[in-house]
Every structure is written in C-alpha cells, then in structure tokens.
C-alpha positions as CSV (number, residue, x, y, z in Angstrom):
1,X,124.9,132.2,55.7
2,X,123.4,131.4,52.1
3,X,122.7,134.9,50.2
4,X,118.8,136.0,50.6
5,X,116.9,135.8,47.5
6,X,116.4,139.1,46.0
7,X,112.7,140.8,46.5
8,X,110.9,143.6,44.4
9,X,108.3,145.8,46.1
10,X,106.8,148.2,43.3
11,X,106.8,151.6,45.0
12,X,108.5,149.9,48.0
13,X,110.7,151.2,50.8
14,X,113.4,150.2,51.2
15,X,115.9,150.7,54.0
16,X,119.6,149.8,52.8
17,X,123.0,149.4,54.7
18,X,126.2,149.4,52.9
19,X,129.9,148.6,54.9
20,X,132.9,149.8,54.0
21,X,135.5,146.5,52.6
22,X,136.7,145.4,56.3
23,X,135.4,148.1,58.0
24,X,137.7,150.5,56.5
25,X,136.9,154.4,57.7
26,X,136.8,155.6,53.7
27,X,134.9,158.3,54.0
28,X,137.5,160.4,56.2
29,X,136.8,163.5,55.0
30,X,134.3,166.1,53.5
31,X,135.3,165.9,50.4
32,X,134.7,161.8,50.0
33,X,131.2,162.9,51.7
34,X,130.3,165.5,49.0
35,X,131.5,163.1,46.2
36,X,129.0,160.2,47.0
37,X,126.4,162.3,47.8
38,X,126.8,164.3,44.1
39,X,126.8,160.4,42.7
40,X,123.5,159.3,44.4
41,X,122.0,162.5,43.1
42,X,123.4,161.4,39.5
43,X,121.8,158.0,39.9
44,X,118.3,159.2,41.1
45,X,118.2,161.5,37.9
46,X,118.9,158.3,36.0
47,X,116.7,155.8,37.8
48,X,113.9,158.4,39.3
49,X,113.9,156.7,42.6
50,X,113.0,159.2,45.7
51,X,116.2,159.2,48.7
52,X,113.6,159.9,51.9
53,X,117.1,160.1,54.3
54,X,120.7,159.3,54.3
55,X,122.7,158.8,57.3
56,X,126.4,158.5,55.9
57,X,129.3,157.5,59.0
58,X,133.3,156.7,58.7
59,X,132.8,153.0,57.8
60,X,129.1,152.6,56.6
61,X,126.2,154.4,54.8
62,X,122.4,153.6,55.7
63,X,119.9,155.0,53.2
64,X,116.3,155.3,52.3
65,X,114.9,154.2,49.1
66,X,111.3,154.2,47.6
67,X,111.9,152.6,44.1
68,X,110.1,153.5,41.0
69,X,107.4,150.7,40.0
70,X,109.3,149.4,37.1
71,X,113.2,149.4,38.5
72,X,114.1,146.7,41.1
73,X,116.5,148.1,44.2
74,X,119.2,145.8,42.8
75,X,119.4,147.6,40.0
76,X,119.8,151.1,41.9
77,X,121.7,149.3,44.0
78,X,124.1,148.0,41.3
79,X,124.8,151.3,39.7
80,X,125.1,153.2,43.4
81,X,127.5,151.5,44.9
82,X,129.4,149.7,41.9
83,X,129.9,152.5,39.9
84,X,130.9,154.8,43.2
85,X,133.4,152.0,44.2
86,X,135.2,152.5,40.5
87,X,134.9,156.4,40.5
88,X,136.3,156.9,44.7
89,X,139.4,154.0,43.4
90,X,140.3,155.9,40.2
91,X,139.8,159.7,41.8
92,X,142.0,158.4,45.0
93,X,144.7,155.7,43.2
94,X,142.6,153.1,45.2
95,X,142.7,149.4,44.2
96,X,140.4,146.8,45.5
97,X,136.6,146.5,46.6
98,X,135.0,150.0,48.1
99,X,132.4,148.2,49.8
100,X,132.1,144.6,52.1
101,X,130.2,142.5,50.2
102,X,126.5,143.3,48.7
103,X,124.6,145.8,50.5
104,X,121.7,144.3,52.8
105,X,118.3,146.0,52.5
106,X,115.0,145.5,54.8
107,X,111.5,146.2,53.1
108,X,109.6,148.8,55.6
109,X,105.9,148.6,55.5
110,X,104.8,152.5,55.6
111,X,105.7,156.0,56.1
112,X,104.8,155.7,60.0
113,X,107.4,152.7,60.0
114,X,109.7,154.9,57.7
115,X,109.5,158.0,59.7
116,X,111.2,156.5,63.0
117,X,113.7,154.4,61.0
118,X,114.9,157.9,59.7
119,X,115.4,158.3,63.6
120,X,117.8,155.5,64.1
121,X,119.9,157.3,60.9
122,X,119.7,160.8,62.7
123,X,121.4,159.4,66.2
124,X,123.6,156.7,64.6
125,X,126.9,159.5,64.9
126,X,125.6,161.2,68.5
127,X,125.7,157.0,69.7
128,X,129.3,156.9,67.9
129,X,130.2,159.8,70.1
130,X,130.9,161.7,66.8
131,X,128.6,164.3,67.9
132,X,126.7,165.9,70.7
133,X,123.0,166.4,69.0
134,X,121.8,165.0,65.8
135,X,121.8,168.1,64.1
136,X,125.3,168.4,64.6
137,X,126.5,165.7,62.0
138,X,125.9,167.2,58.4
139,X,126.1,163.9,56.8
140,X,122.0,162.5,57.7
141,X,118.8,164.0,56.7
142,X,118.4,165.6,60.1
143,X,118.3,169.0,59.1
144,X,116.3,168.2,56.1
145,X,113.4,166.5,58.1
146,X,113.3,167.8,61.3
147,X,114.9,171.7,60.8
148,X,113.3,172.1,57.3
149,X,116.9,173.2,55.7
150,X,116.4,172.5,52.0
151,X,119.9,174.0,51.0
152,X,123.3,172.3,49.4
153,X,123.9,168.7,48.7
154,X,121.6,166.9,50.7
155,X,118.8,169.6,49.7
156,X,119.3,168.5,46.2
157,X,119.7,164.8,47.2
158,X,116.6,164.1,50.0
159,X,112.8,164.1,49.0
160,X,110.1,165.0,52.1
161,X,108.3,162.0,53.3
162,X,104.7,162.4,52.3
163,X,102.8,163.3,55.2
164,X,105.7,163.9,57.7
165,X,104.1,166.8,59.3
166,X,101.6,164.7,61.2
167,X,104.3,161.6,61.9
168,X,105.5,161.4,65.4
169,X,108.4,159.4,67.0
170,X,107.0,156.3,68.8
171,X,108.9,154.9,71.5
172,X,108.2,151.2,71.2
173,X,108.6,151.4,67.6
174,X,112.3,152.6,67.9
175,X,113.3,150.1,70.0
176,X,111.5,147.5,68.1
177,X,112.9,149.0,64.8
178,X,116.9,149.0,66.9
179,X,115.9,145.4,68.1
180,X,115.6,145.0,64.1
181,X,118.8,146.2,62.6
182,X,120.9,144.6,65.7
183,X,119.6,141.0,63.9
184,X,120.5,140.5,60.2
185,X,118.3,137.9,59.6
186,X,115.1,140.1,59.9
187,X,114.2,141.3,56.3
188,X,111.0,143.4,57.2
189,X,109.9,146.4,59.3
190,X,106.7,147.2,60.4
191,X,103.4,145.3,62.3
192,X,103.3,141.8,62.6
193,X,100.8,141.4,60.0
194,X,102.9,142.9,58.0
195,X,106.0,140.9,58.4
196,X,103.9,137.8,58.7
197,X,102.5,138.5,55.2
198,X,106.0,139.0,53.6
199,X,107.5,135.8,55.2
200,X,104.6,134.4,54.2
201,X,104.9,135.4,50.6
202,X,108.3,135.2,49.8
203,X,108.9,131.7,52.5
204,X,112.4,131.1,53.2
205,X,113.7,134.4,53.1
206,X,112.9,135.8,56.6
C-alpha cells in the first residue's frame, strides 16, 4: 500500500493510532504507562497541542489531537513517538524500533464526531476482556470525561472537549465511526459532506 500523503488541518482533530513493532505487548506494566504519559505531557508543553483523550492498551496507543494552527501533526507526531521510542530503549536496555511503522491518523470533522470517537477509546480494554467497565482501565480518558476526575497523570495530560456537557453518545455514529477504524483506508470521520469535501480536496488520499 503506497504511504498516504501527509495532510495539515490548522486547529484540526486529529485521531491517531500507534502499534507496537510486531505487535509486541511493551507496555506490560504501570510503570511503562506512567512513563509515556509524563512524555506526552513534556511534548504538549513544547508544541501547545491540546490531548482531548488517550486510550493506551498492551500493544497499541490511540490518541486525540487538536494541533496548534502553526505546527503540523507530523511534527508532534515525530517528537512523540520518536523520541519515546529512544528514551523506553535506553531506560529498558531495548534495541530496535518501539513502534510498527509510522503512526496512521484520521482527520475528524467536529467535537460531536470527536466526542463518540473518545467512546470507541473508553471500551477498547472492556472488548479486549481486560476489564469489566470502562472506568475500570486507568489507562483512557474515561474517568476524565465521563466521572470528572481531574487528578494524577492523565489530569495533567487530558484537556475537556469544549462543549462536552451537552454532547451525547449516538448510536449510529459509533457504529459508523467502528465501521471506520475496522478499514484503514478511510482517512476522515464525520458526515458525508464532510468526508466528500476532504477527498475532494486532498484527491487520491482517501
């Protein structure tokens, strides 16, 4: 599959999955949690992007972006994961890549859209069978969002998502957005006008 062409979104959302180098289960303990969490609070002080959710399993990390207007998710992207790939191999006597490949990111079209992808995150480890309930798993934004805790690492980490007291879950929505992520080759989230316009804009990549 040639690589997709890169795409900025001033003040875009972007939803981003990363995989562990052959779906190796790095991130086997608390610890290796807390540690890339502390580095993507370091890199949002330095690139002043806003983390709306996290949802952080064994093998792979999903994430949720809105950049600044003047810094392109590649170069977030390149300091995030490259730079956590050389700090996790030299803390751990690690040789090799961290991650598989380059991270894939979708573009979502608004908060609405945004607010029940965070929902595929939250039940990512209850589908696993890593958990019972959502709020079970410390590693996604659950708590943040949907219990209002604001303490520890991911209190530091996560920003609110503007207007997420009046957002509510929408059935067909999460199943579209699951019919989304199960297909790499869609790039976009949100209405069909929506998506029609970005294929549109940027042809070829969707």
């Amino acid at each position: 599959m040639p690589r997709l062409p890169l795409i900025h979104i001033p003040n875009g959302i972007y939803a981003v999955v990363s995989k562990c180098n052959n779906n190796e289960f790095l991130f086997d303990s608390p610890h290796k949690f807390d540690l890339y969490i502390r580095h993507l609070i370091e890199c949002k002080k330095i690139f002043g992007f806003r983390m709306y959710d996290i949802g952080c399993m064994s093998n792979h990390v999903h994430e949720l972006y809105r950049i600044p207007t003047d810094v392109a998710i590649s170069q977030i992207l390149q300091r995030v994961k490259g730079e956590f790939s050389r700090k996790f191999n030299k803390k751990f006597g690690r040789s090799g890549h961290f991650w598989r490949n380059k991270p894939f990111y979708r573009i979502i079209e608004n908060e609405r859209y945004a607010f029940n992808n965070m929902n595929y995150f939250h039940w990512n480890p209850v589908k696993a069978g890593l958990v019972k309930r959502p709020e079970d798993w410390p590693y996604s934004g659950y708590r943040f969002h949907i219990l209002r805790e604001r303490s520890g690492l991911l209190g530091e980490l996560l920003d609110p998502l503007p207007g997420e007291e009046e957002l509510k879950l929408d059935g067909n929505m999460l199943r579209h957005i699951e019919k989304v992520y199960q297909s790499r080759e869609s790039r976009y989230i949100g209405s069909q006008e929506f998506c029609k316009k970005m294929r549109l804009k940027f042809s070829g990549i969707a």
